[in-house]
Phi, psi and omega in degrees: 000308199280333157304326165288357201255301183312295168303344161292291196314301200279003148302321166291332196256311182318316202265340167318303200274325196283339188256348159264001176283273178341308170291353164281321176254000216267307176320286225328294171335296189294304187295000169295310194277307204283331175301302181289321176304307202314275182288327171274348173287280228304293206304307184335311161302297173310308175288001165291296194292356183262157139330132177269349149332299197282010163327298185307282299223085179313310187268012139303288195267016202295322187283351168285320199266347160300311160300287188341298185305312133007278194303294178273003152303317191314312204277307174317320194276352177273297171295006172059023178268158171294162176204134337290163173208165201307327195295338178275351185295310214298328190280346184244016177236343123336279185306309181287334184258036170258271180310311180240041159301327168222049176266168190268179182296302201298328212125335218201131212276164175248123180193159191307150197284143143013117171280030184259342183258358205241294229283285176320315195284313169274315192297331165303290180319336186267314173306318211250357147260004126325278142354284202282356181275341146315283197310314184273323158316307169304327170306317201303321214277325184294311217267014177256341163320337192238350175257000000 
């Protein structure tokens, strides 16, 4: 009996999986479509009005890309679609190798400090090995001087 049971179950677990299967893809298209009229015209715009200087500038674009993330949870959430799902990875991976390509990883470009700032950081450390390489040459010569 508990053998006739195994091919139910898994015909029961197949059709389980198989409607969330549907239900994860059933969306895509239309939310695809709706993310780019909604949401990606707005970001557009917005990112029209910065500078394309200001790209980089994290606490510049934070409030276009919030919205954006914003916008297509709202729409994910209408459409009864899962959030995130590959179609929103693909659109925000779409959007960073626009927008942000050639910002650095932190946010922020990296490049040598002020030499006003640089400059005391190699010039002390070399002075004061210097000093000390004096300093013990002079000891040697002073304590060879008294034996």
């Amino acid at each position: 009996m508990a053998l006739g049971m195994v091919p139910l179950l898994k015909r029961c677990l197949l059709l389980g999986l198989a409607h969330h299967f549907i239900m994860v893809s059933a969306c895509h298209e239309s939310y695809g479509e709706l993310i780019e009229d909604f949401c990606l015209s707005k970001f557009k715009s917005d990112m029209e009005t910065l500078r394309k200087t200001l790209w980089c500038d994290w606490d510049k674009t934070l409030d276009c890309y919030k919205e954006l993330t914003n916008c297509t949870i709202l729409i994910a959430e209408k459409l009864d679609c899962y959030w995130p799902n590959q179609l929103v990875d693909q659109f925000f991976i779409t959007i960073h190798s626009h927008y942000f390509k050639t910002c650095p990883v932190s946010g922020r470009a990296v490049g040598d400090p002020p030499n006003i700032i640089l400059c005391p950081f190699i010039v002390v450390p070399i002075f004061i090995t210097l000093l000390m390489m004096a300093l013990v040459v002079w000891q040697s010569k002073y304590s060879e001087g008294i034996i």
